[in-house]
C-alpha positions in Angstrom: -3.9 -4.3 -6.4 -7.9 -4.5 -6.2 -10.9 -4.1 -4.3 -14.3 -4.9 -4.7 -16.8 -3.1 -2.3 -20.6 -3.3 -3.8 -20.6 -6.8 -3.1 -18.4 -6.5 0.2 -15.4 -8.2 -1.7 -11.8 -6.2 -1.9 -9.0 -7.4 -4.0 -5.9 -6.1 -3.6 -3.8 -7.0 -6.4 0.0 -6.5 -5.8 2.4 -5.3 -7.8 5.4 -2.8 -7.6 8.7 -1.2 -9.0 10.7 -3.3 -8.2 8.8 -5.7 -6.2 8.4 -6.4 -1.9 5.7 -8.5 -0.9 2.7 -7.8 0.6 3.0 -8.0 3.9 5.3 -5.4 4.0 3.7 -3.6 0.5 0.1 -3.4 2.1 0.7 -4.3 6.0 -2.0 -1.4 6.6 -4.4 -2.2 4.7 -4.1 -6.3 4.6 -4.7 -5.3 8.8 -6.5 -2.6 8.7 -9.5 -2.5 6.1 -12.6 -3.2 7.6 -13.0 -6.9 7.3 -16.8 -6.5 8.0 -17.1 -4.6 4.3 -14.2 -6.2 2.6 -12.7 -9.1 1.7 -9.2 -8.8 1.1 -7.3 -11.4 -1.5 -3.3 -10.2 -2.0 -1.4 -11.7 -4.8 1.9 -11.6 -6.0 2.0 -11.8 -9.5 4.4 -14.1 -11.8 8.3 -13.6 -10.6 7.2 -11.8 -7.8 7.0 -12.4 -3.7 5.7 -16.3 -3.4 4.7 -16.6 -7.3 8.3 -18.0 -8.3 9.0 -19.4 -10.2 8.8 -18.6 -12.9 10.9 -15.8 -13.2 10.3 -12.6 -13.7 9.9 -11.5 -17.3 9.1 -7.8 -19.3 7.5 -9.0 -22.6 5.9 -5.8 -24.3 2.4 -7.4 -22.8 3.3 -8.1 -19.3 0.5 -6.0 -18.2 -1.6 -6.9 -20.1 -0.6 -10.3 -18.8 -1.0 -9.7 -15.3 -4.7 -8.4 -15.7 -5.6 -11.1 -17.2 -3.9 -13.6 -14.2 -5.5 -11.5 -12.1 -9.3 -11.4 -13.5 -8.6 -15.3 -13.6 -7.5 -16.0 -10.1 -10.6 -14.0 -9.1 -12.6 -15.9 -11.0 -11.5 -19.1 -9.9 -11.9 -17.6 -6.6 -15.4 -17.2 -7.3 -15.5 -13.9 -6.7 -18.8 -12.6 -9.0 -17.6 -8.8 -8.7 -14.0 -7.0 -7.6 -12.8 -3.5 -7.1 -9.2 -2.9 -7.4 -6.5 -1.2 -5.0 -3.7 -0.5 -7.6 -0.3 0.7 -6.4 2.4 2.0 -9.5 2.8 -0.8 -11.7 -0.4 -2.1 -9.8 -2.0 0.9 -10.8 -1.0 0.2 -14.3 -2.6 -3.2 -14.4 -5.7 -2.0 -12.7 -6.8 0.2 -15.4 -6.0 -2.3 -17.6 -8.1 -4.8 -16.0 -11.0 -2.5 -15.4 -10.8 -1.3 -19.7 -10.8 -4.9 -20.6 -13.1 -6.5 -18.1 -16.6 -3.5 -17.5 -18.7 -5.7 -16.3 -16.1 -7.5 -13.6 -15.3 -4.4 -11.9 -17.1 -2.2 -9.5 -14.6 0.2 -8.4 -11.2 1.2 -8.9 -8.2 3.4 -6.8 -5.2 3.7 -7.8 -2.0 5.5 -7.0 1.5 5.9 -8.7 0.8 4.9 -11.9 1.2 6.2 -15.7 -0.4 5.6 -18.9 3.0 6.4 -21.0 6.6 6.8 -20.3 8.4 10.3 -20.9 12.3 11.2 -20.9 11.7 12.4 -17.6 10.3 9.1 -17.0 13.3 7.2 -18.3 15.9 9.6 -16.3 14.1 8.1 -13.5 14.0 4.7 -14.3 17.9 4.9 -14.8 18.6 6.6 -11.3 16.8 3.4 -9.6 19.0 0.7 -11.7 22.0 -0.3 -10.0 20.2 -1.1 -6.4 23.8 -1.2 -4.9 22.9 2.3 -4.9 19.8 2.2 -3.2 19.4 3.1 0.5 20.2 -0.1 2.9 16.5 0.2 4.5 14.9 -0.3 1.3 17.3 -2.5 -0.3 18.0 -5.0 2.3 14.2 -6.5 2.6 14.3 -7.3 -1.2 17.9 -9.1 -1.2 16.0 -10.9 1.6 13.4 -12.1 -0.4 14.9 -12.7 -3.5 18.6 -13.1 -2.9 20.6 -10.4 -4.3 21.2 -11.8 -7.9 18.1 -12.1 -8.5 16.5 -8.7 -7.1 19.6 -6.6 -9.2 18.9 -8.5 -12.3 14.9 -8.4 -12.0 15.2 -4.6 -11.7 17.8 -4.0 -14.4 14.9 -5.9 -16.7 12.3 -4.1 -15.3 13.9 -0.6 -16.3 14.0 -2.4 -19.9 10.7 -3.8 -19.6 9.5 -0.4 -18.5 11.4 1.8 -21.2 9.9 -0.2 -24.3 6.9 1.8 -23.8 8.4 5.3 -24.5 8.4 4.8 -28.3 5.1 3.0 -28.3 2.2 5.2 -30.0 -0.5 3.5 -27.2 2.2 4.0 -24.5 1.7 1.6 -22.1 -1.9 1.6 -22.1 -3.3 5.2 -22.4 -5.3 3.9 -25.5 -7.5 1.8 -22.7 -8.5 4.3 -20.6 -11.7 5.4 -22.4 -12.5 2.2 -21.9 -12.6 2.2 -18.3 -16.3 2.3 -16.9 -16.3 1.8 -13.1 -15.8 4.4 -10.7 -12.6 5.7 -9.8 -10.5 7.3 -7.4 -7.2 8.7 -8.4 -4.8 9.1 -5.7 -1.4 11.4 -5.9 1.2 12.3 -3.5 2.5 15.5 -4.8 6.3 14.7 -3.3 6.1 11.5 -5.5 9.6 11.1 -6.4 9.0 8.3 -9.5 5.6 9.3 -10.7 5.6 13.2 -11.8 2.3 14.8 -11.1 1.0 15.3 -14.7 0.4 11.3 -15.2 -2.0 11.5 -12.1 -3.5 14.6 -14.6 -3.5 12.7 -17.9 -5.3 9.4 -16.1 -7.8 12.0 -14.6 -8.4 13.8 -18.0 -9.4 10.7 -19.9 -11.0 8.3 -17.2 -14.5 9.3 -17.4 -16.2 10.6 -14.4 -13.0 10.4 -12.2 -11.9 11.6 -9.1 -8.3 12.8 -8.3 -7.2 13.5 -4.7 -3.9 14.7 -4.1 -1.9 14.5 -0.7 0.5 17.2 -0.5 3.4 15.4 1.9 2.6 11.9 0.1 5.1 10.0 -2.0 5.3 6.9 -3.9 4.5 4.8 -0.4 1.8 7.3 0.5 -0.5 4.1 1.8 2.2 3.3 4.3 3.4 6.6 5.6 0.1 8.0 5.8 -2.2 4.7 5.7 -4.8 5.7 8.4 -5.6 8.6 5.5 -5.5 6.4 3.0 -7.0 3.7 4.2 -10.0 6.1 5.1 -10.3 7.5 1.9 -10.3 4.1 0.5 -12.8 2.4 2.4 -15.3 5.7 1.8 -14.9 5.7 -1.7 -15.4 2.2 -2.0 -18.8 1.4 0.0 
């Protein structure tokens, strides 16, 4: 999830817990952002959406991976300068993108993600497991996409991938976020049922110079349910 405004270029790099696929992901804002500032690239990253194979994998880097095939698609792309949109594990990936690569970044938002995982955390994680539990409207689109196998097995590893963390002194990557130099808008929907509100805090504590907004009815999907809002607040940060 990223976007690049300063040079009228947006990336939008995609990823999620437990991934959909962008037009259903970012449908408001792949429409909706105003074409005349942005350019909008979305891209599913490896084991994800249209990026299969390969499969999915959770090796203790995978962010860190994902960054880095996202800086290089850009790049090949021949896009000079990006900002990012980062959505939860997006979100993640942004601010690892924006700490290892300064000078390729012009602005950042992101929303739903953490810098370290916490029991809390984990209780979490373990609720969303078995997807035959999950609610038929969310569910249904993914065994869709990805055939049911492969979406229950994908998010069983993801809830490993994601737990490795918890025990790691860095955490996932709180370590980076000094490092992080462009400007950047911090989004949090205080009804957030995955991300807890003091991760929003801790990102906003130790990103230099950032901003945190908070949307008092938002959730996770706050870019969907409320994406004329978001989409707004976007667009101004980013010119």
């Amino acid at each position: 999830m990223m976007a690049a405004v300063g040079h009228r270029v947006v990336q939008r790099l995609r990823f999620l817990r437990c991934a959909l696929k962008p037009e259903t992901d970012f449908g408001p804002q792949i429409k909706n952002l105003n074409k005349k500032l942005f350019t909008v690239v979305a891209w599913d990253p490896r084991g994800y959406g249209h990026s299969r194979p390969p499969d999915r994998d959770f090796p203790v880097d995978f962010f860190e991976r994902d960054a880095q095939d996202a800086v290089d698609l850009m790049k090949m792309l021949k896009f000079k300068k990006v900002s990012l949109l980062g959505w939860s594990d997006g979100g993640i990936t942004a601010l690892i993108a924006a700490a290892k690569h300064p000078s390729y970044i012009h602005k950042m938002v992101i929303w739903g993600a953490n810098a370290y995982v916490t029991e809390e955390d984990e209780m979490i994680y373990q609720g969303i497991r078995d997807v035959s539990k999950w609610s038929e409207k969310i569910r249904k689109p993914l065994e869709t996409l990805y055939g049911y196998d492969y979406f229950a097995k994908t998010c069983e590893k993801w809830v490993d991938g994601i737990k490795q963390f918890k025990h790691l002194p860095d955490g996932i990557c709180r370590h980076l976020l000094p490092l992080v130099q462009c400007p950047t808008l911090i989004v949090h929907g205080e009804k957030d049922p995955m991300i807890p509100r003091f991760h929003a805090d801790f990102i906003h504590e130790h990103v230099r110079g950032s901003r945190l907004h908070l949307m008092p009815e938002g959730k996770h999907n706050l870019h969907l349910r409320f994406a004329k809002e978001f989409n707004e607040l976007a667009e101004d940060f980013l010119q």
